[in-house]
MARSEDO-259466 format. One record per residue: residue in three letters; x negated, y, z negated of N, C-alpha, C, O in turn. Coordinates in steps of 0.001 Angstrom, whole numbers. Each point is the difference from the previous one (the first is absolute). Example, Ala and Ser with C-alpha at 12.3 -4.5 7.8 and 13.67 -1.06 7.14 Angstrom:
2
res n_px n_py n_pz ca_px ca_py ca_pz c_px c_py c_pz o_px o_py o_pz
ALA -13190 -5690 -7800 890 1190 0 -900 1200 0 -1036 -19 -665;
SER 1386 1069 1385 -820 1190 -60 770 1090 -730 -509 1108 -169;
//
This chain:
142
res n_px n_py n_pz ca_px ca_py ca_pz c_px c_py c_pz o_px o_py o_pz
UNK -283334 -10355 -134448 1080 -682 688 1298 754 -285 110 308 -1186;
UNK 1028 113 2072 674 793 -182 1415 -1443 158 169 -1030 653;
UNK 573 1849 -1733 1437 -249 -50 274 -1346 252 -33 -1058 -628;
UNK 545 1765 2684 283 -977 371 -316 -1026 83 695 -972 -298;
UNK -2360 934 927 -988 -973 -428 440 -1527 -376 105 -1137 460;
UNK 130 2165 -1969 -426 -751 -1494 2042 -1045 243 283 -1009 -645;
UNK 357 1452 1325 1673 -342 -147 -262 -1184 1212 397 -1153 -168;
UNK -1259 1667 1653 440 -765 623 -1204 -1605 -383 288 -1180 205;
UNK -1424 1666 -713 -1385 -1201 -695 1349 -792 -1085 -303 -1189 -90;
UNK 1585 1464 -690 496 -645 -927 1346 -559 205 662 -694 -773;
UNK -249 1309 2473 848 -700 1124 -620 -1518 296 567 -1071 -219;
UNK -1661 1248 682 -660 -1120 487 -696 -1106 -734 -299 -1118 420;
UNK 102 1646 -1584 -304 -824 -1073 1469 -1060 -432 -1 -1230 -37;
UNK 1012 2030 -215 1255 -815 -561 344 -483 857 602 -997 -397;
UNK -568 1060 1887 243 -928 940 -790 -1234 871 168 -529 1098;
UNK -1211 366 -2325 -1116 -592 495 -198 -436 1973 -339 -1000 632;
UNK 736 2270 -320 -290 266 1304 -793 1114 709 -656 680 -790;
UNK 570 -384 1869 -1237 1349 208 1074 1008 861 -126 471 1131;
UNK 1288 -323 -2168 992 544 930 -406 1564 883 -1078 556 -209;
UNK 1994 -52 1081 -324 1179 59 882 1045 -600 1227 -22 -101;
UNK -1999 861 -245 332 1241 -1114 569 1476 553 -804 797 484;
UNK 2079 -507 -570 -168 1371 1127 704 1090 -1026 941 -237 -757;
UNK -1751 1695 954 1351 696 -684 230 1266 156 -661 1036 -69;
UNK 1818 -1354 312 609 970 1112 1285 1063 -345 576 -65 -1086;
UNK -234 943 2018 1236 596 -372 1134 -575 -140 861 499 724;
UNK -538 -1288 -1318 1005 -1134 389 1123 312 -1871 -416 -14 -1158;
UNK 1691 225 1652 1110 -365 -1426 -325 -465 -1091 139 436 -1143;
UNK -766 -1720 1700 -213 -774 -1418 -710 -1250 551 -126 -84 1222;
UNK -505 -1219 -2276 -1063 -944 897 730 -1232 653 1171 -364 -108;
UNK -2139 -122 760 557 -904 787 -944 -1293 -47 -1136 15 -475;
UNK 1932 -1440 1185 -1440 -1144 370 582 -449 1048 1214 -191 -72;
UNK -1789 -41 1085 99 -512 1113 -376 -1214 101 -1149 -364 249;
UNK 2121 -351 -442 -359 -1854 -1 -731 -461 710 -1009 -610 -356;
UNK 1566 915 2191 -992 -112 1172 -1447 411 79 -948 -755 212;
UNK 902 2223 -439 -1183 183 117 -1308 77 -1129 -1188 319 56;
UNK 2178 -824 -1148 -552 199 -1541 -912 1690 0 -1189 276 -163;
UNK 2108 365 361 -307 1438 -151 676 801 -1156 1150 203 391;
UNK -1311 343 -1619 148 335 -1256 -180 1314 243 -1164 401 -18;
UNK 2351 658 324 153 1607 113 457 294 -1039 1125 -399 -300;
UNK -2062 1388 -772 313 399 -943 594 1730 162 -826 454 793;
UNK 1287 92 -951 284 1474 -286 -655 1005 -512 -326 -51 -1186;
UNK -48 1349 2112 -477 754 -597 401 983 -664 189 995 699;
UNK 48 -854 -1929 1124 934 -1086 -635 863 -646 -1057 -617 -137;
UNK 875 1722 -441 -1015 872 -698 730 -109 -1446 -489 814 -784;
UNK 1547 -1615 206 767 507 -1192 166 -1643 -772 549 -178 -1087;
UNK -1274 -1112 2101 352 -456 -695 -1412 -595 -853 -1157 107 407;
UNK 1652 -836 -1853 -1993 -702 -603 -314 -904 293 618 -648 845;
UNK -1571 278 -1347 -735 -1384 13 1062 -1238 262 172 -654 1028;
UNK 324 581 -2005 1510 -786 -735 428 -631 1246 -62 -1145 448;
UNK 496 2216 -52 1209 300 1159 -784 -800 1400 727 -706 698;
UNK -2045 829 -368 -722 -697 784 -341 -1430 -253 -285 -805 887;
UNK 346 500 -2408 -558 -1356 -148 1075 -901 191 -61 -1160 406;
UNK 1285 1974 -823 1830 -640 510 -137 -723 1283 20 -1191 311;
UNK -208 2625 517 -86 -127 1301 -1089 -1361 729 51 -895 844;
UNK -838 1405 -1685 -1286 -1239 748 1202 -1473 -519 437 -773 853;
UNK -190 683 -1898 212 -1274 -740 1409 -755 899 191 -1149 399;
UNK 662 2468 -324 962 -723 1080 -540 191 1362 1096 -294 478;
UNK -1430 402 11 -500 -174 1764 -1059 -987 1 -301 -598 1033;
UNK -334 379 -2243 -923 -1679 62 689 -1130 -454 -436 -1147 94;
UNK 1849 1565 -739 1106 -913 -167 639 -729 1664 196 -1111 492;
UNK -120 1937 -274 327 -298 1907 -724 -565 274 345 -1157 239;
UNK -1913 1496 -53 -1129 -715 669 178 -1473 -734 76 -1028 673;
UNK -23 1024 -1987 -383 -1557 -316 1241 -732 167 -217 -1135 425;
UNK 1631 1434 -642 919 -780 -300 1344 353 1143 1072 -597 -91;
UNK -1335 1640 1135 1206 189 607 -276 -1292 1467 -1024 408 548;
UNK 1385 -1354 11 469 -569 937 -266 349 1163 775 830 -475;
UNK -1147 -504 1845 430 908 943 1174 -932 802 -189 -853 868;
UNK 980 1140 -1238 1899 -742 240 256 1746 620 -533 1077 -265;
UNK 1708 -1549 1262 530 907 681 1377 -33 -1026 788 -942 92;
UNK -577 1992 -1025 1550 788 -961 779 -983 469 428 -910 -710;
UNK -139 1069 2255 1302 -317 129 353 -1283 -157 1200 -164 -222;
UNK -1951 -918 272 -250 -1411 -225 1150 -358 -1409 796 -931 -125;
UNK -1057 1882 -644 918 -21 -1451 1419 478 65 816 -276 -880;
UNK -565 920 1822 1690 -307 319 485 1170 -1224 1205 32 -249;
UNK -2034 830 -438 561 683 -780 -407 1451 449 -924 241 778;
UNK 1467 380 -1175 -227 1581 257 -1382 610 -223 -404 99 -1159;
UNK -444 369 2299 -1614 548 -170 -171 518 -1822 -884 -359 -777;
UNK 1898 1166 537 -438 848 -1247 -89 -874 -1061 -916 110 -815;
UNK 1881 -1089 717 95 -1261 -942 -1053 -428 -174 -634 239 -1028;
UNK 77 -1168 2244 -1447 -575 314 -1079 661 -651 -719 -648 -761;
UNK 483 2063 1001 -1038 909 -267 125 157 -1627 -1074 -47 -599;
UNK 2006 190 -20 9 328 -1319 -210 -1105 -774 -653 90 -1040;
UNK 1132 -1138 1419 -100 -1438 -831 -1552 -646 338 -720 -763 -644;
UNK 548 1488 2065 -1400 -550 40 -1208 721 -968 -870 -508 -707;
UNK 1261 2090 1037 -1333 831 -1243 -72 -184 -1319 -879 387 -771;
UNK 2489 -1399 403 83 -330 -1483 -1100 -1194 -117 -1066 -16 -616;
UNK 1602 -835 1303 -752 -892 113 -1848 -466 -133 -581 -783 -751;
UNK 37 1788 1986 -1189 381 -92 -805 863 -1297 -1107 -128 -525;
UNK 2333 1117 297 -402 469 -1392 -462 -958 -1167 -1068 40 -611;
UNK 1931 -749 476 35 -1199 -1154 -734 -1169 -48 -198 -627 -1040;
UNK -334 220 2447 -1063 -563 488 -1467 484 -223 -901 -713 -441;
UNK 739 2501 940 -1191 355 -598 376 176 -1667 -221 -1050 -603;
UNK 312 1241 451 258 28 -2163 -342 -1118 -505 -287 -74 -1195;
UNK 249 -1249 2203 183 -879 -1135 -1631 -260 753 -954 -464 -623;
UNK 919 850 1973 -2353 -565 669 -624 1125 -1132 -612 -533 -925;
UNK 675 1633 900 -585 1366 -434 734 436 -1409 104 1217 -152;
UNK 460 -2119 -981 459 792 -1092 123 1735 -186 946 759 -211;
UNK -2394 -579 403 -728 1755 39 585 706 521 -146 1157 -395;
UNK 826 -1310 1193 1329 617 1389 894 183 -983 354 1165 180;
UNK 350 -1660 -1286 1073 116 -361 287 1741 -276 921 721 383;
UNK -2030 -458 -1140 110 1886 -686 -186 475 1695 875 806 318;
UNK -1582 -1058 510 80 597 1621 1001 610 163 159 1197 -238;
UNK 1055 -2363 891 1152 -399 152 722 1005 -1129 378 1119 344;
UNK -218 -1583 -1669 1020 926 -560 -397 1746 230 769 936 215;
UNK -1948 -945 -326 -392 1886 -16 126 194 979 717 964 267;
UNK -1283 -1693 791 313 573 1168 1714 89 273 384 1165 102;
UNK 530 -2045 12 1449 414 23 315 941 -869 794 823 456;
UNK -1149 -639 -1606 262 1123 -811 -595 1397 151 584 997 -424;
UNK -1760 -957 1039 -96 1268 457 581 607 1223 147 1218 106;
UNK 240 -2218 979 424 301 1190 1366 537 -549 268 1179 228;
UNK 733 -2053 -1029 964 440 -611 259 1541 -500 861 821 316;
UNK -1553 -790 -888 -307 1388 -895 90 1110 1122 796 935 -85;
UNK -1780 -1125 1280 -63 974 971 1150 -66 981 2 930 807;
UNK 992 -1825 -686 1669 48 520 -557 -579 1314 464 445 1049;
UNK -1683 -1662 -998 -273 -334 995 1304 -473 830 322 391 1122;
UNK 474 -1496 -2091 1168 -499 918 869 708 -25 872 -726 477;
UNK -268 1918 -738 997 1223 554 939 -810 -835 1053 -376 515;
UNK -1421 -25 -2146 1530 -183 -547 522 785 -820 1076 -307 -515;
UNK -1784 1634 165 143 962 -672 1390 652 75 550 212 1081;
UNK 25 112 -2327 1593 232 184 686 -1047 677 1148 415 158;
UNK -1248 -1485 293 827 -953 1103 1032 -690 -1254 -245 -210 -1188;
UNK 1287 2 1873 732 -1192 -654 -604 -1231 241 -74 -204 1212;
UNK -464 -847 -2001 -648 -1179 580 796 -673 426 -228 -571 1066;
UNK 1591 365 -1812 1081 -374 528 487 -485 1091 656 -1030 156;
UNK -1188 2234 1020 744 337 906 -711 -1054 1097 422 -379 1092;
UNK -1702 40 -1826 -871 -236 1251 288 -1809 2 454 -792 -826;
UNK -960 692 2136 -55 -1492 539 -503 -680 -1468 -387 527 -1043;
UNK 598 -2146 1505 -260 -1014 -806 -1208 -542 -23 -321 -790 -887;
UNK -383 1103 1732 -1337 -172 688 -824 1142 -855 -764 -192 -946;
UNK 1124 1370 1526 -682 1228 -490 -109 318 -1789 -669 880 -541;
UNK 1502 -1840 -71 438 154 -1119 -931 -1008 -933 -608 313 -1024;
UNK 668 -1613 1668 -1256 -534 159 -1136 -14 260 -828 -642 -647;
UNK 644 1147 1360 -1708 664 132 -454 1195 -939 -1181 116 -327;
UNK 2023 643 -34 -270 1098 -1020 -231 -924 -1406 -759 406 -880;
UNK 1465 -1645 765 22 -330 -945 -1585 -943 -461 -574 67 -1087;
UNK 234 -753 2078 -1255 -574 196 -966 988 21 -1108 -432 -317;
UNK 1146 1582 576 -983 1091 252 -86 384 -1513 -792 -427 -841;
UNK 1986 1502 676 -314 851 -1079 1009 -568 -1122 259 960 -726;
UNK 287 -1880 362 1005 -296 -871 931 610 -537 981 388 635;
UNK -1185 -163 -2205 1032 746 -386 -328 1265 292 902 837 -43;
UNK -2086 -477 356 25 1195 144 460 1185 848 228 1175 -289;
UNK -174 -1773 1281 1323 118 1486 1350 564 -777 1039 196 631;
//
């Protein structure tokens, strides 16, 4: 059983659903509320870690995201999105304990490799949002 396989058999397991599994050339992963479709990324640099992150937040969506249309919340898309992956994050941590080392290695290795382009940055400089999400992601280590 190869890889992916084995990522998208442990997609579908944590979402006690028979979601579908895709993976593709795509930035980074995704879940599609509507179609309960789970696009993971195909990366040659990143590990295990970094995939089980990935699985753990995009089955965070599947079990706990809403399908509500953003704008319903009257607040700014990016707001919504960041308070929501906190959210879901902290939701799977507390169904799946085992996620917790996921979650931190996986942000910490993505970190390491300058996944979020904060390398040399003033953090400073950046939005309140963005400042926040680095902070939920990678903490102090940002």
């Amino acid at each position: 059983m190869s890889n992916k396989e084995i990522k998208g058999n442990l997609a579908r397991l944590l979402a006690t659903e028979n979601l579908v599994v895709e993976h593709r050339s795509v930035p980074t992963a995704a879940f599609n509320v509507d179609t309960r479709v789970l696009t993971l990324p195909n990366w040659d640099r990143a590990s295990s870690i970094v995939y089980d992150m990935l699985v753990g937040h995009e089955v965070g969506h599947a079990l706990f995201t809403p399908n509500l249309d953003p704008r319903e919340f009257k607040a700014p898309k990016s707001y919504v999105n960041v308070v929501e992956d906190v959210r879901i994050e902290k939701l799977m941590k507390r169904k799946y304990p085992g996620l917790r080392k996921s979650f931190a290695g996986g942000y910490s290795e993505l970190n390491a490799l300058d996944f979020f382009e904060i390398e040399d940055e003033d953090l400073t400089e950046f939005s309140l949002i963005d400042r926040i999400n680095l902070h939920a992601k990678v903490g102090a280590a940002a």
